[in-house]
C-alpha positions, 0 to 999 in steps of 0.5 A, a space after each residue: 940844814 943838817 936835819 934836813 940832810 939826816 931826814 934826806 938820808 933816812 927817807 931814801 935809805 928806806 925807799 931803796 931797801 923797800 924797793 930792792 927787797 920788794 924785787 926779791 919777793 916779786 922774784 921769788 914768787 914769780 921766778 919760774 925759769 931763766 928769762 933772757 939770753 947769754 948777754 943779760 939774764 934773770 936768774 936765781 942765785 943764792 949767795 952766801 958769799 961775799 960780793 960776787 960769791 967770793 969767801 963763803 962764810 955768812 955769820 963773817 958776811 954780816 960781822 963784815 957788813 955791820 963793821 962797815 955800816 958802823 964806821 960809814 956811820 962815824 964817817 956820815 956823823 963826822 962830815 954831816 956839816 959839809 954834806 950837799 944834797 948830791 952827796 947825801 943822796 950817794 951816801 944814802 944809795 951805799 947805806 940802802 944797798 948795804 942795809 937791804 943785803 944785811 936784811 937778807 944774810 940776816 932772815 934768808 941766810 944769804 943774798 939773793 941775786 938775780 940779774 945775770 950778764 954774760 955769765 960773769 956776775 949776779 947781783 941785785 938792785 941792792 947791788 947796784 945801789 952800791 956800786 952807783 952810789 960809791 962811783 957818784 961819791 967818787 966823782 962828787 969828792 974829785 968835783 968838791 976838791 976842784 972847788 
């Protein structure tokens, strides 16, 4: 069961960094002018920053993500015997997004984002990996300690 769980992981993990970097080529190849309203948006922003832009600083950002993809890594290590598919799947889309935007800081120098909503936030599909896989963590840990 391990390996299949380590197998799992490392598939999905490369299918969403593929699909995430795939979108910015698509973007920065075909991205002419912003497209939608003041609700929802598609527009280029460079982030150097953190997430949503906060602390600029990207040789701190890429110190920041490693240390955080390491101590994920002890974590997965560590709990990989009590991993399901569900939680596997959660990790993988958190390991993904992080990876995907550790790529960019890594070869562009920054981010790059691009979905816009309501003027508030940009962000990315690497982004939204991240954020849906910790609320699926979260809602999978409170089910797990219920059993």
């Amino acid at each position: 069961m391990k390996n299949k769980i380590i197998k799992l992981i490392i598939i999905i993990v490369i299918l969403l960094i593929i699909l995430d970097q795939l979108s910015k080529i698509l973007i920065t190849n075909f991205y002419e002018y912003p497209i939608g309203n003041d609700y929802l948006k598609i527009e280029i922003d460079r982030n150097t920053g953190m997430a949503l832009g906060f602390n600029d600083g990207n040789l701190k950002n890429i110190f920041i993500t490693l240390f955080i993809l390491f101590i994920v890594a002890i974590f997965i290590k560590n709990q990989l015997d009590r991993f399901d598919k569900k939680t596997a799947i959660a990790i993988s889309m958190i390991l993904g997004g992080a990876i995907s935007n550790l790529i960019d800081r890594i070869f562009r120098g920054y981010v790059l984002d691009f979905f816009k909503i309501f003027n508030l936030c940009v962000f990315n599909l690497a982004d939204i990996f991240i954020v849906v896989g910790w609320i699926l963590l979260v809602v999978f840990i409170i089910d797990f300690s219920r059993k």
